[in-house]
Biopython code that builds the backbone (N, CA, C, O; Angstrom):
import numpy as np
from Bio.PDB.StructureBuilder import StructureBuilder

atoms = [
    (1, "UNK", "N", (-51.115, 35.290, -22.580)),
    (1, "UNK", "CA", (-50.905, 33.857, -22.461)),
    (1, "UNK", "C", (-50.152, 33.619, -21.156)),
    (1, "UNK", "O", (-49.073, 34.204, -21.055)),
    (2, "UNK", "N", (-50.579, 32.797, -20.067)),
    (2, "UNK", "CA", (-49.984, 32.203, -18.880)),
    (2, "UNK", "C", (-49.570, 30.503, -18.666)),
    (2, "UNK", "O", (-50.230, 29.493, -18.912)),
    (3, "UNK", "N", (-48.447, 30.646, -18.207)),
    (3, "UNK", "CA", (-48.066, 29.483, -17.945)),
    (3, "UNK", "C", (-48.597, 28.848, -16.863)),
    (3, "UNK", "O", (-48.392, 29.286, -15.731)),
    (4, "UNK", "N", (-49.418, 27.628, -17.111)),
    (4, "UNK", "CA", (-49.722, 27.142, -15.985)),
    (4, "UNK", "C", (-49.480, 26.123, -15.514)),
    (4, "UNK", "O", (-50.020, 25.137, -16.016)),
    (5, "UNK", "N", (-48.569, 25.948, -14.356)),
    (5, "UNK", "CA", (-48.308, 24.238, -13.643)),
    (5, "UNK", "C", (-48.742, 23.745, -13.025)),
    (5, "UNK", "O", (-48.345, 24.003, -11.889)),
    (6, "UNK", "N", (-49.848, 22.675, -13.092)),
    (6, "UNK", "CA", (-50.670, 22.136, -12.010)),
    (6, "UNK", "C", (-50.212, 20.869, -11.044)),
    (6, "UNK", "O", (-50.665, 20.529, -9.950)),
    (7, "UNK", "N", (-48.991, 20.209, -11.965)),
    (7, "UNK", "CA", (-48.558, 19.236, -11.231)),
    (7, "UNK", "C", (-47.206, 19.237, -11.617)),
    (7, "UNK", "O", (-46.843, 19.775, -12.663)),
    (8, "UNK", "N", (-46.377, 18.627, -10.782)),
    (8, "UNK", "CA", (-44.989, 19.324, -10.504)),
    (8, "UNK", "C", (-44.283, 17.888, -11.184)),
    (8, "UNK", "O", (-43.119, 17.660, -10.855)),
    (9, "UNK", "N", (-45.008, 16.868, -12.176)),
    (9, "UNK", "CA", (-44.235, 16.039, -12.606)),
    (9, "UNK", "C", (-44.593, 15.702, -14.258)),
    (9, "UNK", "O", (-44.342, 14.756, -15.005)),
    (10, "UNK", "N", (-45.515, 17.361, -14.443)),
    (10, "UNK", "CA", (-45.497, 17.561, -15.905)),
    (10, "UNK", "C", (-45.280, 19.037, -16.251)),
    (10, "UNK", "O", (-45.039, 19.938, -15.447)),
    (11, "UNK", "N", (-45.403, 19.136, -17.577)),
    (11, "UNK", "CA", (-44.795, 20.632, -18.118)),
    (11, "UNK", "C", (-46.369, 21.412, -18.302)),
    (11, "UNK", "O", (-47.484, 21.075, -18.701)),
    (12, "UNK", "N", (-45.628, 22.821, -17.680)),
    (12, "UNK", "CA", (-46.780, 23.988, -17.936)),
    (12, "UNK", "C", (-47.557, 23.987, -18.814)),
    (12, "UNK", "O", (-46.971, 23.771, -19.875)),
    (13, "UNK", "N", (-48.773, 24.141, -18.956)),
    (13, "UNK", "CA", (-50.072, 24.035, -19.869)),
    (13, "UNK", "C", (-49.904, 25.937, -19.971)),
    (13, "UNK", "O", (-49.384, 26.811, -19.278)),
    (14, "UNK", "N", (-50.733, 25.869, -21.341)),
    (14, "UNK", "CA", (-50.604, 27.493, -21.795)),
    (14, "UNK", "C", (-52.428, 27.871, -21.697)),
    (14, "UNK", "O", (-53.384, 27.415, -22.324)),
    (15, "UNK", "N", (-52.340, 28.727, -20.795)),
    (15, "UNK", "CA", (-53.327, 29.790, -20.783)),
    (15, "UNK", "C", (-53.855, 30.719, -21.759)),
    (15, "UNK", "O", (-53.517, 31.738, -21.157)),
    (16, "UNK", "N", (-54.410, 31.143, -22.779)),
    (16, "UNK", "CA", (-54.841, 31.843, -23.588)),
    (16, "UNK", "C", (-55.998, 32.901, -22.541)),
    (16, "UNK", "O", (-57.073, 32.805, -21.949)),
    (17, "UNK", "N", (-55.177, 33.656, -22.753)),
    (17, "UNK", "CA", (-55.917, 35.082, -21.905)),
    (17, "UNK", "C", (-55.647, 36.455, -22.378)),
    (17, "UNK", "O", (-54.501, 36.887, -22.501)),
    (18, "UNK", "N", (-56.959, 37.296, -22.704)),
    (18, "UNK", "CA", (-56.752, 38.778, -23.303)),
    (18, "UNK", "C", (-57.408, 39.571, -21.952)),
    (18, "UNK", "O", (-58.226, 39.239, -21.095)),
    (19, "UNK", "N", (-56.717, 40.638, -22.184)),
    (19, "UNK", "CA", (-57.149, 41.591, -20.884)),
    (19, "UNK", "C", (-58.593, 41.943, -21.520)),
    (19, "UNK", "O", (-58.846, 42.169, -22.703)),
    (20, "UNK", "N", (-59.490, 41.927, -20.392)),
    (20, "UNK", "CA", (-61.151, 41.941, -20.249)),
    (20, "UNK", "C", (-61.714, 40.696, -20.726)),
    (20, "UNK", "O", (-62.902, 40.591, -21.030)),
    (21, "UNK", "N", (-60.782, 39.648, -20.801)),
    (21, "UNK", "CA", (-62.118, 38.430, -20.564)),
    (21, "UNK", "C", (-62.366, 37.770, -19.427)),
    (21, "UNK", "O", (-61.401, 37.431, -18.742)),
    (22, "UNK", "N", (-63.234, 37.566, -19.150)),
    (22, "UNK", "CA", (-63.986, 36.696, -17.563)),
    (22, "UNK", "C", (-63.413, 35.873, -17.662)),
    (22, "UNK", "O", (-63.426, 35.027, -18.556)),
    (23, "UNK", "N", (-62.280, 36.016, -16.020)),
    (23, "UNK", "CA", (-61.187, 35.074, -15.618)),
    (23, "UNK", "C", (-61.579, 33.648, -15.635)),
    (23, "UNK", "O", (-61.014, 32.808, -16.336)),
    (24, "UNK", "N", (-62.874, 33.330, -14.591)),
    (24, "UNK", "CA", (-63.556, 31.765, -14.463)),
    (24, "UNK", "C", (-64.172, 31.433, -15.927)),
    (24, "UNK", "O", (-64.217, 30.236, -16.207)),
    (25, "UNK", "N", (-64.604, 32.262, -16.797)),
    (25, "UNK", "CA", (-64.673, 31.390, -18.541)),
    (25, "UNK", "C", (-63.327, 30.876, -19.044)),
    (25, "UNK", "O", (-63.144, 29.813, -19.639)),
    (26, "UNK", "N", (-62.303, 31.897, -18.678)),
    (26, "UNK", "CA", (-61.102, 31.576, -19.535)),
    (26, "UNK", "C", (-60.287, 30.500, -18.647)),
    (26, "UNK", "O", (-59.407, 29.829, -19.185)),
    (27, "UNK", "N", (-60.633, 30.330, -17.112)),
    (27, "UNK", "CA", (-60.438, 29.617, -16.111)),
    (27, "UNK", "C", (-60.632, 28.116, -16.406)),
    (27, "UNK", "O", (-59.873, 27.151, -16.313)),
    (28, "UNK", "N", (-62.061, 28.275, -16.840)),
    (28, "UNK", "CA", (-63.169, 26.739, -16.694)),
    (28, "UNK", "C", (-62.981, 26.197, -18.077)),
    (28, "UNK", "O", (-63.015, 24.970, -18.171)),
    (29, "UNK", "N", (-62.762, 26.991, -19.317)),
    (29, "UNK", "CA", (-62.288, 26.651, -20.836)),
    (29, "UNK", "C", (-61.044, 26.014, -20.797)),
    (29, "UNK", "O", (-60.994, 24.941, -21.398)),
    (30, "UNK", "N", (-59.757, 26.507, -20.094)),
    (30, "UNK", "CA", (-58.843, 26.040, -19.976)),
    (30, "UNK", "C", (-58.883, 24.112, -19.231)),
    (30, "UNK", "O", (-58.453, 23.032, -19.635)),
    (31, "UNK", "N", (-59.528, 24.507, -18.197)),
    (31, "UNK", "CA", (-59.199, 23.459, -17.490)),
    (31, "UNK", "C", (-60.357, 21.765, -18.491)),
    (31, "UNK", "O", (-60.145, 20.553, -18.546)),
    (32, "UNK", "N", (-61.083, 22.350, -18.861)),
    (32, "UNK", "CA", (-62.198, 21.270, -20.069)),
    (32, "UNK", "C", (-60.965, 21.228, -20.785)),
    (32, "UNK", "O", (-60.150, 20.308, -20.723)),
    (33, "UNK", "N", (-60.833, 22.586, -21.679)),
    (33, "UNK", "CA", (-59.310, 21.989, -23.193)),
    (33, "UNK", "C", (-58.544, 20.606, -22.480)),
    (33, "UNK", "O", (-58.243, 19.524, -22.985)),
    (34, "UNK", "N", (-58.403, 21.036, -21.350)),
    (34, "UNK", "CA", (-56.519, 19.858, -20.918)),
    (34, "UNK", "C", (-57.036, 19.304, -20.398)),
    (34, "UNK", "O", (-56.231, 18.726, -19.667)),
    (35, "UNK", "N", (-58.263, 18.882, -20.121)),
    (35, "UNK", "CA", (-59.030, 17.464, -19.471)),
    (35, "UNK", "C", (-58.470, 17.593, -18.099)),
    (35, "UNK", "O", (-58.108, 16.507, -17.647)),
    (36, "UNK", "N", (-58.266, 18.775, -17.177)),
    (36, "UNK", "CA", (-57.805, 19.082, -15.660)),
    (36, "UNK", "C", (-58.734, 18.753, -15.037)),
    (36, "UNK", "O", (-59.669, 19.067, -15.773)),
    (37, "UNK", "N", (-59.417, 18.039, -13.577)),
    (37, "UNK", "CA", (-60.262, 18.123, -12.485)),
    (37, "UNK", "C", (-60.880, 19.921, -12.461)),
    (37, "UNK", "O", (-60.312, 20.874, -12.995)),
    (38, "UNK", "N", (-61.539, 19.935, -12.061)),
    (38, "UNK", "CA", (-62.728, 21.201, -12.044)),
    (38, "UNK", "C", (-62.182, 21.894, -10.735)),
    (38, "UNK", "O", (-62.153, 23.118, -10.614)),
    (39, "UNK", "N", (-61.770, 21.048, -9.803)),
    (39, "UNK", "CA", (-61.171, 21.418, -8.355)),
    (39, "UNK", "C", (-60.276, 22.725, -8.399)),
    (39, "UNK", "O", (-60.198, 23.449, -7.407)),
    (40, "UNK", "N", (-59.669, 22.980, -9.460)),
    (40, "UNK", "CA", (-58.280, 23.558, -10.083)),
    (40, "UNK", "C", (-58.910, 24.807, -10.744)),
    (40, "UNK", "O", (-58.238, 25.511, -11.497)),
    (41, "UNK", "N", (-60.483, 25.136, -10.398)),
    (41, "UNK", "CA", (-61.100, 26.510, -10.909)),
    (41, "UNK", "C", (-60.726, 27.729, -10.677)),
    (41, "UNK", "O", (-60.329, 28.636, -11.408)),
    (42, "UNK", "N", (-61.018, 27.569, -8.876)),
    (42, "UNK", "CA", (-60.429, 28.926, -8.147)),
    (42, "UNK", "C", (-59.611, 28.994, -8.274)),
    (42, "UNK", "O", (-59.212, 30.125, -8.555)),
    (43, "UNK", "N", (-58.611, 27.895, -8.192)),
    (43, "UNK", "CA", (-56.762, 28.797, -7.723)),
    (43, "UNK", "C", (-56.484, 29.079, -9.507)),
    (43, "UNK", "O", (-55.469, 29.709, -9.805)),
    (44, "UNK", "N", (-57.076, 28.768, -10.224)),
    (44, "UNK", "CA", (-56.586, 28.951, -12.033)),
    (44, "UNK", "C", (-57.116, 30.510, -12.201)),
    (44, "UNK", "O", (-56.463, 31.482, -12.581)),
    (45, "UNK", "N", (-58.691, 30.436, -11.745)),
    (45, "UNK", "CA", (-58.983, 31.983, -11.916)),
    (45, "UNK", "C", (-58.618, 33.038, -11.060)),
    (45, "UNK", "O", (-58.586, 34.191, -11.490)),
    (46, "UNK", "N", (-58.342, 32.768, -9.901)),
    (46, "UNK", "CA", (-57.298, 33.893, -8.886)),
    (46, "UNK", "C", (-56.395, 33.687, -9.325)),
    (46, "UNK", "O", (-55.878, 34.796, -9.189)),
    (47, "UNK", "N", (-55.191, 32.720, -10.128)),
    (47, "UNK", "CA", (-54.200, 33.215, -10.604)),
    (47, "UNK", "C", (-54.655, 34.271, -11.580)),
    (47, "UNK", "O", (-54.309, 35.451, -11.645)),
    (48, "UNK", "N", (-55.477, 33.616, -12.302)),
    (48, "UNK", "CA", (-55.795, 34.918, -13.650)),
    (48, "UNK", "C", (-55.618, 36.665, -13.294)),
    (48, "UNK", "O", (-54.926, 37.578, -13.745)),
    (49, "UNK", "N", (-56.681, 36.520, -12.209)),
    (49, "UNK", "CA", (-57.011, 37.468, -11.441)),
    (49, "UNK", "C", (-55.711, 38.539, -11.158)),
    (49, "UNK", "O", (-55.588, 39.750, -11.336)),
    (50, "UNK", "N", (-54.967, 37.671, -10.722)),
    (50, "UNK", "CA", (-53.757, 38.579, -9.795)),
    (50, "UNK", "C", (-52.750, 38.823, -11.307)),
    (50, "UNK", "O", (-52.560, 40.013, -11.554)),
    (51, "UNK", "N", (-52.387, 38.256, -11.873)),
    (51, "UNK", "CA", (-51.353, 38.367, -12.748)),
    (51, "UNK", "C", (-52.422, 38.898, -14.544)),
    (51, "UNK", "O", (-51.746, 39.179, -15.533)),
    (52, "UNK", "N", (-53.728, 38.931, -14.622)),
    (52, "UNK", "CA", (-54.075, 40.119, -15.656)),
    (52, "UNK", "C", (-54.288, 41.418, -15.299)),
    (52, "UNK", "O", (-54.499, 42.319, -16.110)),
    (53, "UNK", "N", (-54.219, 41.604, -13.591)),
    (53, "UNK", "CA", (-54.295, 43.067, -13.128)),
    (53, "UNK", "C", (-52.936, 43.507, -13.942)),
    (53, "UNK", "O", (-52.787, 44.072, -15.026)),
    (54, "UNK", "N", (-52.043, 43.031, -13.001)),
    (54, "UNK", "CA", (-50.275, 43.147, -13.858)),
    (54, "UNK", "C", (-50.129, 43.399, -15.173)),
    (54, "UNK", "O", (-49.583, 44.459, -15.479)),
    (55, "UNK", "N", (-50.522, 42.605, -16.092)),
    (55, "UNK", "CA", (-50.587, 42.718, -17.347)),
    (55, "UNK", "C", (-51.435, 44.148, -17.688)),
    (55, "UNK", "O", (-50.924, 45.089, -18.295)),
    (56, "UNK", "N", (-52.775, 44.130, -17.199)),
    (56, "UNK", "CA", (-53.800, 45.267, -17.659)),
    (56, "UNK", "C", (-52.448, 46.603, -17.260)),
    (56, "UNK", "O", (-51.955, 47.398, -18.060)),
    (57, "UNK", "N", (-52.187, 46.476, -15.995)),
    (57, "UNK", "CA", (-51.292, 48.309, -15.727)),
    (57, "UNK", "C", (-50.000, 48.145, -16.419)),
    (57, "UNK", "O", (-49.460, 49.232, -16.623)),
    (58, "UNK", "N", (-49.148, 46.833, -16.964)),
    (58, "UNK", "CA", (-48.452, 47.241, -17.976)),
    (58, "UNK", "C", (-48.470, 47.957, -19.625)),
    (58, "UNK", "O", (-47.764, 48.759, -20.236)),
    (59, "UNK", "N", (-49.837, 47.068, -19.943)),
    (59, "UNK", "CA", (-50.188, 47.890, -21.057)),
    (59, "UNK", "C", (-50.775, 48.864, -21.145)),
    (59, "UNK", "O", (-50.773, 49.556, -22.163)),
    (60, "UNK", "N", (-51.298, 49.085, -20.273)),
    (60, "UNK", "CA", (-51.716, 50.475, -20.097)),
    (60, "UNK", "C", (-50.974, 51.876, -20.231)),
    (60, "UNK", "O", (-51.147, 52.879, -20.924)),
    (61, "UNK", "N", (-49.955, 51.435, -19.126)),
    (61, "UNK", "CA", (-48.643, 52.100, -19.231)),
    (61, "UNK", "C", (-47.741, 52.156, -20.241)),
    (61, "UNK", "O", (-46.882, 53.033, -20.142)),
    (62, "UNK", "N", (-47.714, 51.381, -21.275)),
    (62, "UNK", "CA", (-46.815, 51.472, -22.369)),
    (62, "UNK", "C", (-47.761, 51.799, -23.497)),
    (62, "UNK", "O", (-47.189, 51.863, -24.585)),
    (63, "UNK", "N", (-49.031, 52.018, -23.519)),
    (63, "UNK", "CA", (-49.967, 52.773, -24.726)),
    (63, "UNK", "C", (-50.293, 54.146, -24.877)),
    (63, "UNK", "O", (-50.364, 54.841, -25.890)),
    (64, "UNK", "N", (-50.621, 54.603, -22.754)),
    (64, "UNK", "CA", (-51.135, 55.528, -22.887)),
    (64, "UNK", "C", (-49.694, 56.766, -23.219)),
    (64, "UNK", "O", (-48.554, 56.405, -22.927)),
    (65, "UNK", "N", (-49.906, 58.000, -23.756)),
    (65, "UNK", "CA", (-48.668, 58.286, -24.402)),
    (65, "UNK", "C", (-48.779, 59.969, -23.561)),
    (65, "UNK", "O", (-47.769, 60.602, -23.254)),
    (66, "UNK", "N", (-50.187, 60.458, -23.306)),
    (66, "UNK", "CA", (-50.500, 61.429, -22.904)),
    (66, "UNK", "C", (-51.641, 61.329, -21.892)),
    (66, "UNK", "O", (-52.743, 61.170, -22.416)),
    (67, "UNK", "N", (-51.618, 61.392, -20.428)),
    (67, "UNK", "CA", (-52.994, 60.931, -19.785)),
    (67, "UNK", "C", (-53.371, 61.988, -19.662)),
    (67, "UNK", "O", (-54.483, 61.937, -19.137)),
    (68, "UNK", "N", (-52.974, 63.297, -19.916)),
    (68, "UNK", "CA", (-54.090, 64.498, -19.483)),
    (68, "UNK", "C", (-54.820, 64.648, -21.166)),
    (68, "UNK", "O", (-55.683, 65.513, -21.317)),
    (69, "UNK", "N", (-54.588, 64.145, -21.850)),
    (69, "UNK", "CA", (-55.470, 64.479, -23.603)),
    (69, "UNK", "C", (-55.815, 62.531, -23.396)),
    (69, "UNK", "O", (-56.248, 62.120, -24.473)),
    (70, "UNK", "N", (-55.765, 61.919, -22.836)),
    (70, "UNK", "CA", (-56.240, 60.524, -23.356)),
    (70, "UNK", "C", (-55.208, 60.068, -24.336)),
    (70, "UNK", "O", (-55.004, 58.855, -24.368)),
    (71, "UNK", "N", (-54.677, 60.662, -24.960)),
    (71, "UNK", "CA", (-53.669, 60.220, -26.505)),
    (71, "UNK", "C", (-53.435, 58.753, -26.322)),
    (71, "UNK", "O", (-52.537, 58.448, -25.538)),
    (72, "UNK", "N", (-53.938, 58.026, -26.774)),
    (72, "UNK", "CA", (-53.312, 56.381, -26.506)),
    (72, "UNK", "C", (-52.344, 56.074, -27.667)),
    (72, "UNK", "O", (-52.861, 56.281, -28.765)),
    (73, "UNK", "N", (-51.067, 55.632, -27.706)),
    (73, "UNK", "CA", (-50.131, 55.149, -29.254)),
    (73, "UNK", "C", (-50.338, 56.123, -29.970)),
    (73, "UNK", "O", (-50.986, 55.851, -30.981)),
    (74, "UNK", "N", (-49.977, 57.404, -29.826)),
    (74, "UNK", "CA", (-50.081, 58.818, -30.822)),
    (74, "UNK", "C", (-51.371, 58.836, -31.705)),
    (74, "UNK", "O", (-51.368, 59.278, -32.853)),
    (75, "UNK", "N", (-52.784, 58.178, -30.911)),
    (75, "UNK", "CA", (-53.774, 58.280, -31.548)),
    (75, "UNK", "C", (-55.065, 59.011, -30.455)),
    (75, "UNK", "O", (-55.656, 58.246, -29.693)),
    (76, "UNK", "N", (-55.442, 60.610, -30.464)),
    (76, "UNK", "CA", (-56.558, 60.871, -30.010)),
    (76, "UNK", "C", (-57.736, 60.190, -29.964)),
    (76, "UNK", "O", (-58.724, 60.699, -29.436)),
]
sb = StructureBuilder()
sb.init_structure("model")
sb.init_model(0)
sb.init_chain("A")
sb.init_seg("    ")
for serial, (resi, resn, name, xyz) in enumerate(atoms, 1):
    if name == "N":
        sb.init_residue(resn, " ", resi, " ")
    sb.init_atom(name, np.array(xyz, "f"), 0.0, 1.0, " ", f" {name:<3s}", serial, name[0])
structure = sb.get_structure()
């Protein structure tokens, strides 16, 4: 979930985002839900972009438990 501020004289709208879904669906869904201008695609899905990389190598990093056996959460 990302916070998103599009205009600086209302409060952050919430992003619903899971690592591996297509940034511009979850981009273009968002911006239809909150009735946003369409203009607000790219910079919504390059935010996605840059900050679910972040997210993807944090969890990654806190699951994988063993990278030479794969072991993810003490599960082969």
């Amino acid at each position: 979930m990302f916070d998103i501020e599009l205009y600086k004289d209302r409060p952050a709208l919430k992003l619903p985002y899971n690592i591996g879904d297509d940034p511009r669906s979850a981009a273009r869904n968002f911006l239809q839900q909150n009735d946003v201008d369409e203009r607000f695609l790219e910079t919504v899905a390059n935010y996605i972009c840059m900050h679910s990389s972040r997210q993807a190598s944090a969890f990654n990093a806190a699951t994988v438990t063993d990278v030479s056996t794969g072991t993810v959460g003490g599960v082969a």
